[in-house]
C-alpha positions in Angstrom: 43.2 -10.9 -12.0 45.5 -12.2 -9.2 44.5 -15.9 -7.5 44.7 -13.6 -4.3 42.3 -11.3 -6.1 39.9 -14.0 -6.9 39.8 -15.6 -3.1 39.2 -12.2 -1.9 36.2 -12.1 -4.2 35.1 -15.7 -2.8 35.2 -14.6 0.8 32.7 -11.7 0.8 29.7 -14.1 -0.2 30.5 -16.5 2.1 30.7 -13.5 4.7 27.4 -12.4 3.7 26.1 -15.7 3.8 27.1 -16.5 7.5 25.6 -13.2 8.3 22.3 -14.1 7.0 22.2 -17.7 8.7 23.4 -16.2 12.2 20.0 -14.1 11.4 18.2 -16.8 10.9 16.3 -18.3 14.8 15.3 -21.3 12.8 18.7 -22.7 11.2 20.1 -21.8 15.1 17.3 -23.5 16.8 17.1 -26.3 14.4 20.4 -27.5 14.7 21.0 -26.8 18.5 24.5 -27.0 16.6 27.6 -25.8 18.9 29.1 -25.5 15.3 26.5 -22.6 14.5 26.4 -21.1 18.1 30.0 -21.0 19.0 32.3 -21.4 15.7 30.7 -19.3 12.9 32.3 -16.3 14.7 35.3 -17.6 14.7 34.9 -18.5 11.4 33.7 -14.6 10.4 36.5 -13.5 11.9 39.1 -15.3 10.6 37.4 -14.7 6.9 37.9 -11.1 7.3 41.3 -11.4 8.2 42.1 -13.5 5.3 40.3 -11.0 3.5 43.3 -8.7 4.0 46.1 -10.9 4.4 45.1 -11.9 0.5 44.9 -8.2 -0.3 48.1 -6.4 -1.5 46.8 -3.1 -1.3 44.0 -1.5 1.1 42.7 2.1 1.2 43.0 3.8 4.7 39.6 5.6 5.7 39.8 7.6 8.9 36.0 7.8 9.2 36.0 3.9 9.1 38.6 3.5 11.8 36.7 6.2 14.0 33.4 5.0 13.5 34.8 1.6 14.7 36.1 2.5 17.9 33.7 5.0 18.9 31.0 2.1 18.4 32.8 -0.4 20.8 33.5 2.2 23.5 30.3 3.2 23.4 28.6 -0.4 23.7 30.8 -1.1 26.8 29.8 2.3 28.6 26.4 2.0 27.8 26.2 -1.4 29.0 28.1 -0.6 32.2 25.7 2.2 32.7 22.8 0.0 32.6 23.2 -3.7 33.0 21.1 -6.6 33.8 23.5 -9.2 34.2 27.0 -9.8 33.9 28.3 -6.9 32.4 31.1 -9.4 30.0 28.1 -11.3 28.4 26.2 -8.6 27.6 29.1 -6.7 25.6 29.7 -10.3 23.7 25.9 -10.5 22.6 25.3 -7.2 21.7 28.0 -7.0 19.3 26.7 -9.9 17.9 23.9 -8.2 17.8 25.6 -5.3 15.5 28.1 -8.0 13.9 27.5 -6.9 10.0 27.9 -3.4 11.2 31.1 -3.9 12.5 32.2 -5.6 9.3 31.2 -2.9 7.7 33.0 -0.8 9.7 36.7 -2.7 9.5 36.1 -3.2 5.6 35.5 0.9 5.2 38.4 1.4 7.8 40.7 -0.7 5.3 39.1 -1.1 2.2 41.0 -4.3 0.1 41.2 -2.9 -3.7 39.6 -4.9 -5.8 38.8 -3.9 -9.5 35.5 -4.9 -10.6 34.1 -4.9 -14.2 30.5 -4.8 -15.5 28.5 -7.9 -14.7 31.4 -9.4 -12.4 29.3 -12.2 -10.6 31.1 -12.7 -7.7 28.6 -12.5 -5.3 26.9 -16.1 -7.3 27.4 -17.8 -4.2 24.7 -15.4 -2.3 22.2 -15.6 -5.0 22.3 -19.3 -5.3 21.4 -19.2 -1.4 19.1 -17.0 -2.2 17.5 -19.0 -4.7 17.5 -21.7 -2.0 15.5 -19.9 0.5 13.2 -18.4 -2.2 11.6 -22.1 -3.6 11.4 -23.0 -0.1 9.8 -20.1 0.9 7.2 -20.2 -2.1 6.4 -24.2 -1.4 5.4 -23.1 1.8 2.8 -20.4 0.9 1.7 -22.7 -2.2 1.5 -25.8 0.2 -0.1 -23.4 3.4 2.7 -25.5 5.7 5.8 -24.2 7.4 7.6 -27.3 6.3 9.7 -26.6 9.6 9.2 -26.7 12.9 7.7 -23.5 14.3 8.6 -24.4 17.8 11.4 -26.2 20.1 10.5 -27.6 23.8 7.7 -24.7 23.5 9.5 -22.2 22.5 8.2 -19.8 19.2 11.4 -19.8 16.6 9.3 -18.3 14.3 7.8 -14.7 13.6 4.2 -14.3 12.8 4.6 -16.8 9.9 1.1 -17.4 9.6 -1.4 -14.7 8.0 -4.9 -14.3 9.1 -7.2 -13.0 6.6 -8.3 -9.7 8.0 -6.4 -9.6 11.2 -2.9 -9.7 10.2 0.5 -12.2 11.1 0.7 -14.8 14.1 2.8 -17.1 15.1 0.5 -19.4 16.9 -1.5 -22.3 15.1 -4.0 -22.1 17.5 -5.2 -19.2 16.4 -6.0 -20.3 12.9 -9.0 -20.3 11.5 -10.0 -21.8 7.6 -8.9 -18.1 5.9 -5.4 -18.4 6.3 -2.0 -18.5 4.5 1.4 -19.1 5.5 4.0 -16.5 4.8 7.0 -17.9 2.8 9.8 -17.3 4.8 12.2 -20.3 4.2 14.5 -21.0 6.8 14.9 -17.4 8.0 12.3 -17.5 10.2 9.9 -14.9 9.1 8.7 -13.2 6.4 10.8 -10.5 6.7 13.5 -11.6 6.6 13.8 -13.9 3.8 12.3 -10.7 1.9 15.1 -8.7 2.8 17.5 -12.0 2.0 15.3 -11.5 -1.6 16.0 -7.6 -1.4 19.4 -8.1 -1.4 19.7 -10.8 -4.2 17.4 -8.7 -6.6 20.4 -5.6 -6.2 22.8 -7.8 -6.9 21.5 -9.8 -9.4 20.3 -6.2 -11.7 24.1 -5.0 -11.7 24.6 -8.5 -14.3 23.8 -8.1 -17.7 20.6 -8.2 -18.4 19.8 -12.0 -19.5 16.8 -14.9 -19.7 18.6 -16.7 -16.9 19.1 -13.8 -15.1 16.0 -12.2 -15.7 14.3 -15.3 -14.8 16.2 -15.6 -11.3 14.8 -11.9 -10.5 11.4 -12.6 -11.4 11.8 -15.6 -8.5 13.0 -13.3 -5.9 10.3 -10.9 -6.8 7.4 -13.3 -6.7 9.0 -14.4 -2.9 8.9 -10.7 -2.1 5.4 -10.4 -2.3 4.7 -14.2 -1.3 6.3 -12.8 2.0 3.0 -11.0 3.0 4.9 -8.6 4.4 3.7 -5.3 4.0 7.5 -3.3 5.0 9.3 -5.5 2.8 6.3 -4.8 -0.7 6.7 -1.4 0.3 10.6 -1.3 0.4 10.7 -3.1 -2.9 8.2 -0.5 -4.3 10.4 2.6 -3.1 13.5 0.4 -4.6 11.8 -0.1 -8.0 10.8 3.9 -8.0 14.0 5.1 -7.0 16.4 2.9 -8.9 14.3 4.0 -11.9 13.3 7.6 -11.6 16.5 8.9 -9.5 19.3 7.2 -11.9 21.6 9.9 -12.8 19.8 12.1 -10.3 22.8 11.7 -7.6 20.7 15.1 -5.6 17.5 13.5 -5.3 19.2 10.3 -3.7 21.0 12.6 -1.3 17.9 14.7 -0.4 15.9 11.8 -0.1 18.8 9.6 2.2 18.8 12.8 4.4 15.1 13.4 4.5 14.6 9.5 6.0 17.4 10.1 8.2 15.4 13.1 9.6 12.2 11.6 10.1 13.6 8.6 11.6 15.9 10.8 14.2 12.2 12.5 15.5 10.6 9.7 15.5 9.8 9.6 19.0 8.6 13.0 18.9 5.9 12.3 16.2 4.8 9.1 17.6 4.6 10.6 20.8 1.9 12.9 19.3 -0.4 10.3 17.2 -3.5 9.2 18.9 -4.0 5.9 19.0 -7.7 6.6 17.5 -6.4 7.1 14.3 -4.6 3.5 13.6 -7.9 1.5 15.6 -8.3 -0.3 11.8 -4.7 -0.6 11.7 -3.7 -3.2 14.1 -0.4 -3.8 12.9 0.7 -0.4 12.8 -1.1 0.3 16.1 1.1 -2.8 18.1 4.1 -1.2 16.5 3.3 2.4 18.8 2.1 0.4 21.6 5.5 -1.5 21.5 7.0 1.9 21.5 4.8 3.6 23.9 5.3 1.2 26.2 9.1 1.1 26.3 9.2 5.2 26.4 7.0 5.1 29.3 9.4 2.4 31.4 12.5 3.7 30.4 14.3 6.9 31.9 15.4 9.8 29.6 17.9 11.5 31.4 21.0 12.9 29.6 23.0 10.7 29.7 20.5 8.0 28.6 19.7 10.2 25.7 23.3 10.2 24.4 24.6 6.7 25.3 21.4 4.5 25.7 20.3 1.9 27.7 21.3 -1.2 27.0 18.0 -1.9 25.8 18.5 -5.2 23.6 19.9 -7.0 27.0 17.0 -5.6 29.0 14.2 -5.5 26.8 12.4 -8.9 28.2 12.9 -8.0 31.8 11.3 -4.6 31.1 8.6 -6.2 29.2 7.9 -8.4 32.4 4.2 -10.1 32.0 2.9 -6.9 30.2 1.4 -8.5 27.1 -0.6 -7.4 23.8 -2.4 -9.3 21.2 0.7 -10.7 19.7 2.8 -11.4 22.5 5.4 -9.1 24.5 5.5 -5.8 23.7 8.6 -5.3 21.4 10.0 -1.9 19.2 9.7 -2.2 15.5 11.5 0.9 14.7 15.6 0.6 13.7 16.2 4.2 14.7 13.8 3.9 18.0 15.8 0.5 18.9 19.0 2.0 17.9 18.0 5.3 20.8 17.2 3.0 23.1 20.0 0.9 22.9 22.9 3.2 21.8 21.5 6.5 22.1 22.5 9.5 19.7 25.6 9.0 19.4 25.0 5.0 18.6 22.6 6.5 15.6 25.0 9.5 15.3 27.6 6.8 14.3 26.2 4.7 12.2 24.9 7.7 10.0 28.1 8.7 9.4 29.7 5.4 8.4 26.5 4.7 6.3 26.3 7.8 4.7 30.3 7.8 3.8 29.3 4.4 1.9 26.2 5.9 0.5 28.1 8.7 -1.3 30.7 6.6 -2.5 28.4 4.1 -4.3 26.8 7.6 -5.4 30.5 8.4 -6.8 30.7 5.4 -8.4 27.5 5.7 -10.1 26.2 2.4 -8.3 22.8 3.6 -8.3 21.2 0.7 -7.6 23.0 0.0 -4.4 21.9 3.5 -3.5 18.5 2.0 -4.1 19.2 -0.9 -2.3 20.3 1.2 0.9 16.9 3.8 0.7 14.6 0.7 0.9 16.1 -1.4 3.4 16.3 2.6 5.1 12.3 2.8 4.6 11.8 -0.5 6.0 13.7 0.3 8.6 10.7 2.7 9.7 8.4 -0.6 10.8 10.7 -2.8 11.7 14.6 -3.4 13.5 16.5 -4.6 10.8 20.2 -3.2 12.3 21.3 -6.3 10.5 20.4 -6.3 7.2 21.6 -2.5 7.3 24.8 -3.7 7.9 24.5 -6.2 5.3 23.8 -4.1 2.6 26.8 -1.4 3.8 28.6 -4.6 3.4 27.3 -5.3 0.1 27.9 -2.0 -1.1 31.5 -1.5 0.1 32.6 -5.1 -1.5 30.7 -4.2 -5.1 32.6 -1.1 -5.2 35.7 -0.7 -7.7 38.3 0.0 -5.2 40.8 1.5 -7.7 42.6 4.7 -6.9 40.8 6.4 -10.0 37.4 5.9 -7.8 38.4 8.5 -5.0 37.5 12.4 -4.7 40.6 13.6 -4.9 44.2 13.4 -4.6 45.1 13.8 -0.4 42.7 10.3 -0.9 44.8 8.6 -3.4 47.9 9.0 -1.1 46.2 7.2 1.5 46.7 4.0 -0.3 48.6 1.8 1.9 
C-alpha cells in the first residue's frame, strides 16, 4: 500500500470521530470551546478534501452527485419557504444538522479507491474512542453519578440520563427518588447516543479476526449497550445480532426487510394518526413519543407544497412548541422519518433513501453483511428516536469499509467510470 493510501485510511476515523463529538451537547457545552464550535468544520472540511487530493483514483457515482445537490437546493427552498429568522443562519445550522449525510453523499459521489483486506483495522482510532466512552459510561451506572456536569448557567446538556424505576428516563435530579440508576452515557450526553457510538464500534470491531483481545473489546461495548437503559438502542442491537446471524448469505431477506422498514416508516404518520392513546396509558415512554408527534401534526400546515419540501421544522421546532409542556419537558418528535417530513418533506426522505439504499446494495455486493446489519438496526431505531446523524454515520462507515476496486462494481459501463 501507498503512504497516500495509508493517510487516506487515517482520515476516515478521525472524520468519524469529529462527527460523533459534534453530536455530543456535553463535550460542546463543556468546553464553551470556539475551537469545537467554529473550527471542527473547518477542520471536516478540509479532511475530506485531503481525502481526495491523497487519492489517485476515485469512482464517479451519478446518484451520489445528484443526491448531493438535490439535498442543498432543497434545504434552502424549504427554509426560504418557511423561516423563523434570518434565512442565512438557518441554512448554516441545518446542514450541520445533516453534516454526516452530506459526507456521505460527496464520498458516494467520488468514491477514493481503496483496497481493503480481511481484518484491515483502520478504523482502530474509532474503537479506541469508543473504548473511551464505554468505561466512562459504565463507571457512571456502576458509581449512580454522571461524573459530568448535567447542566450549564441552568441549562439541561443532558438527555434523560437518569432512570427511574418504574417511570422511565429524566433529566432532572430533582425528580429522584432512592430507586434510581444513572444511564451510562459517557460524554455523549445520553444514553443513546453513546449506544449508537457502541453500535458502531461492535460492526466494526466483528469484521477483525476473531481474537481474545478483540473478542474481549466487543464484550465491553456490549455490556455499555445494555448499561445504556435504553430500550431503542437493546432493541436495535437485538435486530443486529438476529440479522447479521440468520440473514448472512441471504442478500433477499436483507432487501425485503431494508424495504419493508422503509415502508412502515414512510406511513408513519398515517398509523400513528390512527392509535388511541388508550392503548400506550402503561407505556409512558412510547406514549410521549405520539404526543410529541401529535402535537407537531396538529400545529403544523400540510399543504402541498409542505408535504414535498417541508417546513423547516428543526429551526422552528422551539417556537412552535412555545410553553406547551408534557411530563418530560417540550414536546419534541422521536421519529427519524417523521423529523425528516417535517423538516425536508418527501423529497428530503425521497433523497436520502436513494443514496442510502445505493450504499446498502453495495455493501450487499460486497458481501459486507454485517454493515448491512449495522444499517437495519440503526434503521429500527430510527422508528423511536431522530438519529439523522448516526444514519449518516454508518453510510459513512459503510462506504469507507468497502473495497473500492474496480472488480467490486456491477458491471462494465461502471468500471469505465473510474476517473
Amino acid at each position: 500500500m501507498t503512504q497516500n493510501q495509508w493517510i487516506v485510511k487515517g482520515i476516515q476515523p478521525f472524520i468519524i470521530i469529529i462527527f460523533f463529538v459534534m453530536s455530543s451537547p456535553t463535550i460542546i457545552q463543556l468546553t464553551q470551546s470556539n475551537f469545537l464550535t467554529k473550527l471542527l468544520i473547518p477542520i471536516l472540511l478540509l479532511l475530506i478534501i485531503l481525502l481526495y487530493i491523497l487519492t489517485t483514483k476515485a469512482y464517479f457515482s451519478v446518484k451520489g452527485f445528484v443526491c448531493l445537490v438535490l439535498f442543498l437546493l432543497l434545504v434552502g427552498f424549504s427554509i426560504a419557504s418557511s423561516p423563523s429568522s434570518s434565512v442565512t443562519s438557518e441554512i448554516k445550522s441545518t446542514l450541520v444538522r445533516y453534516l454526516p449525510f452530506l459526507f456521505m453523499f460527496i464520498v458516494l459521489w467520488l468514491r477514493p479507491i481503496t483496497k481493503h483486506k480481511t481484518g484491515d483495522r483502520h478504523f482502530l482510532l474509532v474503537v479506541y474512542f469508543g473504548l473511551i466512552e464505554s468505561v466512562l459510561g459504565i463507571f457512571q451506572f456502576i458509581l449512580k453519578s454522571p461524573l459530568l456536569p448535567t447542566s450549564i448557567n441552568g441549562q439541561q446538556i443532558v438527555s434523560s440520563i437518569y432512570y427511574i424505576l418504574g417511570q422511565g428516563g429524566t433529566g432532572d435530579s430533582s425528580l429522584l427518588n432512592a430507586n434510581y440508576l444513572v444511564r451510562a452515557s459517557g460524554t455523549m450526553g445520553s444514553g443513546l447516543g453513546l449506544g449508537i457510538l457502541c453500535l458502531c464500534c461492535i460492526a466494526i470491531v466483528e469484521m477483525w479476526p476473531h481474537t481474545k483481545w478483540s473478542n474481549m473489546i466487543r464484550g465491553v461495548f456490549y455490556l455499555t449497550s445494555f448499561l445504556t437503559l435504553t430500550s431503542t438502542i437493546i432493541v436495535g442491537l437485538i435486530f443486529y445480532i438476529i440479522t447479521k446471524r440468520m440473514y448472512k448469505a441471504k442478500p433477499l431477506l436483507y432487501k425485503w426487510t431494508y424495504y419493508s422498514l422503509w415502508f412502515v416508516g414512510l406511513v408513519s404518520q398515517w398509523i400513528i394518526a390512527k392509535i388511541p392513546d388508550s392503548i400506550f396509558e402503561k407505556l409512558p415512554t412510547l406514549l410521549s413519543r405520539f404526543d410529541g408527534i401529535k402535537y407537531y401534526e396538529s400545529v403544523l400546515s400540510f399543504g402541498t407544497k409542505n408535504i414535498f419540501i417541508g417546513q423547516n421544522f428543526s429551526n422552528r421546532w422551539q417556537s412552535l412548541a412555545n410553553a406547551t409542556m408534557n411530563t418530560n419537558g417540550r414536546y419534541v418528535v422521536d421519529n427519524f422519518f417523521m423529523y425528516v417530513f417535517f423538516d425536508l418533506g418527501l423529497l428530503g426522505l425521497l433523497i436520502i433513501f436513494i443514496a442510502q439504499r445505493q450504499v446498502f446494495m453495495q455493501s450487499l455486493r460486497e458481501n459486507q453483511y454485517i454493515l448491512a446489519s449495522l444499517s437495519l438496526s440503526i434503521l429500527v431505531i430510527g422508528f423511536a428516536n431522530n438519529i439523522s446523524y448516526a444514519m449518516g454515520i454508518a453510510g459513512f462507515i459503510t462506504l469507507c469499509s468497502l473495497n473500492k476496486s474496480p472488480d467490486a462494481y456491477e458491471n462494465l459501463e461502471e468500471k469505465n467510470n473510474l476517473l
